[in-house]
Structures are given as structure tokens and as C-alpha cells.
C-alpha positions in Angstrom: -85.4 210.8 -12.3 -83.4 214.0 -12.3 -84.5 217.1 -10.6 -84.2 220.6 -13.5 -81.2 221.8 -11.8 -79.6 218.2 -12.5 -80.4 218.3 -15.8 -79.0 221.9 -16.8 -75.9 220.3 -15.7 -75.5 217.1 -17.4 -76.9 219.3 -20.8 -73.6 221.8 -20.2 -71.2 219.0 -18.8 -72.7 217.1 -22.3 -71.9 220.2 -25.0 -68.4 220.8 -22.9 -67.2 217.3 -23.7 -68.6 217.4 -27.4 -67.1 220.6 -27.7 -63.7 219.5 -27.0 -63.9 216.3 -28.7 -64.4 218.4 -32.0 -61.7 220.6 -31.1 -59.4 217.8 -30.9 -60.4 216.2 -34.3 -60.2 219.4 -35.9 -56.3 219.7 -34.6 -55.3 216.6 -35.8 -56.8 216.9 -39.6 -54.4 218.2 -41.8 -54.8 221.8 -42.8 -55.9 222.4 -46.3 -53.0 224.5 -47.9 -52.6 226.4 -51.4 -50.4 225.6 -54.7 -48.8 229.2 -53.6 -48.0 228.3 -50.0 -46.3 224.5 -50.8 -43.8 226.4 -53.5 -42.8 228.7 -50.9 -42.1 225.7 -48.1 -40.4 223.2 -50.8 -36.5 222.4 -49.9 -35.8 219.2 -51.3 -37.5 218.4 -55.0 -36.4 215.0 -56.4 -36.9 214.9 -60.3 -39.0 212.3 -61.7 -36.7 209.3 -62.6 -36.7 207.8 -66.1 -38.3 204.4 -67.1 -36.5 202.8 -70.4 -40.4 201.4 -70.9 -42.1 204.7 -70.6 -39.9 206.5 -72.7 -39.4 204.3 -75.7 -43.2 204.1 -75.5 -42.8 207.8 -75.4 -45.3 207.9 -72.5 -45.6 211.1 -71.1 -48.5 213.6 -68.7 -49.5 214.6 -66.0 -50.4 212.6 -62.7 -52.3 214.6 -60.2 -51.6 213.4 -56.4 -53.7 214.1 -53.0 -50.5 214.5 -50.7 -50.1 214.6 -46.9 -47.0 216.4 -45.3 -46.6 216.1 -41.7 -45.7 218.3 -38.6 -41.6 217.7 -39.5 -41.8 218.8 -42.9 -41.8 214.9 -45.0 -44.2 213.8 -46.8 -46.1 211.0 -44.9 -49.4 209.9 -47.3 -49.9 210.0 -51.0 -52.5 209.4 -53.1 -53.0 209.3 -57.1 -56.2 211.0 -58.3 -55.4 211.0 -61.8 -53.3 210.0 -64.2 -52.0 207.3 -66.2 -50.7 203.9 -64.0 -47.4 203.5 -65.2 -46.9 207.4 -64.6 -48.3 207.3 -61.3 -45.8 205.5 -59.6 -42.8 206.7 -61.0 -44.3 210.7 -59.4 -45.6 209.0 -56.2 -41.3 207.7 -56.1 -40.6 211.2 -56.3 -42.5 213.1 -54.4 -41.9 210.4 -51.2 -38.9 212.2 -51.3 -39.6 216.0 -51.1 -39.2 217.9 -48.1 -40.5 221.1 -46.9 -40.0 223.4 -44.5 -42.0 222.9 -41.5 -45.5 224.3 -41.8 -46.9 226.7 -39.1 -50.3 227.7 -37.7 -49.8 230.0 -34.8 -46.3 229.2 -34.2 -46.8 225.3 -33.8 -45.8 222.8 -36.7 -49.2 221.8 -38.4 -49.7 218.8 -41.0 -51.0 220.1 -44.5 -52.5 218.5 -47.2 -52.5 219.5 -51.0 -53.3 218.3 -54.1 -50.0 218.2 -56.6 -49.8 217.9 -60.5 -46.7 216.4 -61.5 -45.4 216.2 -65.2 -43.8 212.6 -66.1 
């Protein structure tokens, strides 16, 4: 049906389009980032606040949280990994609210991702 020649082309013209599809995923995932990097990019750090519940229970630890910040610097996804449930979102309430200094990766604003402990 196709002649060699024919097929060397579609092959390339194939792995050129796959090629580019993966670079495009990869630049939309969310970079993996460090405990040390997040510190150094937080502006805005909203406390925890209280629940009268919580703390005449005297519940107390720590919830661990899978968080997303995008290109402008706000937090745009959390999850809880860990931690107890009427912890969890009291920290999530908090952290919604942190801001950071826009991330870069070669001088463009990048999304990051990080995993967070936060004491309640």
C-alpha cells in the first residue's frame, strides 16, 4: 500500500507529533518542588484557626497535605494525605490562603506541587 520512502515518512511525521504531545503534558504537570524551596517562596501564612470542639477535646497533630500552587503564586488544589478529620479541615482552611511568590523555571512562572505537614 505504501511505497518505503512513504513509510519512513509517516514513521518520523508519527514520533514528531508524539514527541510534542509529551512535551506539552510534561509543561503543564506541576513541577515537583522541595520543603526548602516552598519556605523560601512563602509571603502570606495564615495561622491555623481555633475550634472550641477541638480544643476542649484537646485534639491536637499533625495533618500532612498534597498541595498544588499555580503559575500566580495561590494555592489552587489541596489534598489531605494524613491526619486526623477534624484536623484536616481546619489546615486545608489555612493553607487555601497562603501565597507565594511566583515560582520560576527558566524565567516563566511554573505550577509546583509539594507535600506540607501542618501542626493543628
Amino acid at each position: 500500500m505504501f511505497n518505503p520512502a512513504s513509510r519512513r515518512a509517516l514513521s518520523l511525521c508519527t514520533l514528531l507529533v508524539f514527541a510534542l504531545l509529551v512535551k506539552a503534558a510534561n509543561a503543564q504537570e506541576p513541577r515537583q518542588i522541595t520543603q526548602k524551596q516552598v519556605q523560601k517562596h512563602l509571603i502570606k501564612q495564615v495561622a491555623v484557626p481555633p475550634d472550641p470542639l477541638g480544643d476542649a477535646a484537646k485534639l491536637a497533630g499533625v495533618v500532612k497535605l498534597h498541595v498544588i500552587v499555580g503559575k500566580n503564586g495561590k494555592v489552587s488544589a489541596i489534598k489531605a494525605i494524613s491526619g486526623h478529620p477534624m484536623l484536616v479541615q481546619r489546615a486545608i482552611a489555612a493553607v487555601q490562603q497562603w501565597e507565594y511568590k511566583p515560582f520560576t523555571r527558566e524565567g516563566k512562572a511554573v505550577a509546583v506541587t509539594f507535600d506540607l505537614d501542618v501542626t493543628v
